[in-house]
N, C-alpha and C positions, 0 to 999 in steps of 0.2 A: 856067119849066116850063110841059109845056102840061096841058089840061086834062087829058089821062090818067091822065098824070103823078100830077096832082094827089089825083083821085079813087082811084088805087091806093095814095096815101101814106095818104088817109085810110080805107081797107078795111080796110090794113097794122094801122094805130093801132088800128081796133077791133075788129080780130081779138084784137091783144095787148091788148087792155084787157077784154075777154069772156076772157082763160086766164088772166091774172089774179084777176079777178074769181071764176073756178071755184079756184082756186088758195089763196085766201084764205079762200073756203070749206071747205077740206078738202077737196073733189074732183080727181079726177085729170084733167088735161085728155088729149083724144081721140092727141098726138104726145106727149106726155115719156116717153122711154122710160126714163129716168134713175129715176123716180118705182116704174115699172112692176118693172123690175130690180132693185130695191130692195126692195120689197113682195115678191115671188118667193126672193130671197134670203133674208130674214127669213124666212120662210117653210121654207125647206128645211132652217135650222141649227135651227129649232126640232124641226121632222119629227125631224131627224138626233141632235138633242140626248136626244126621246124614243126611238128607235129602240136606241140606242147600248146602254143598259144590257141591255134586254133580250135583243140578239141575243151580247153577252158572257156573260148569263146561260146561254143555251143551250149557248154555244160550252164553258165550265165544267161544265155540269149533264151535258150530254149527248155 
């Protein structure tokens, strides 16, 4: 390998070893949309879980 080579393998290693490192901290790293997506979704069944009685409420009452 030549020396490019080399020094992109080792960029590569501590890129991944700095989103780990965020990662085991509980932070979200700057690319996982997986993380992102998921946070978002929690998020909207809980919205939806609150929204739900009340707009039945209306739909009954009124």
């Amino acid at each position: 390998m030549s020396r490019m080579e080399d020094l992109d393998a080792e960029l590569r290693l501590q890129q991944d070893q700095q989103r780990a490192r965020i990662a085991a901290e509980g932070g979200m790293t700057e690319d996982d949309l997986y993380m992102r997506g998921g946070k978002l979704a929690a998020m909207f069944c809980i919205g939806f879980a609150f929204l739900l009685p009340s707009l039945l409420l209306w739909r009954v009452v009124f």
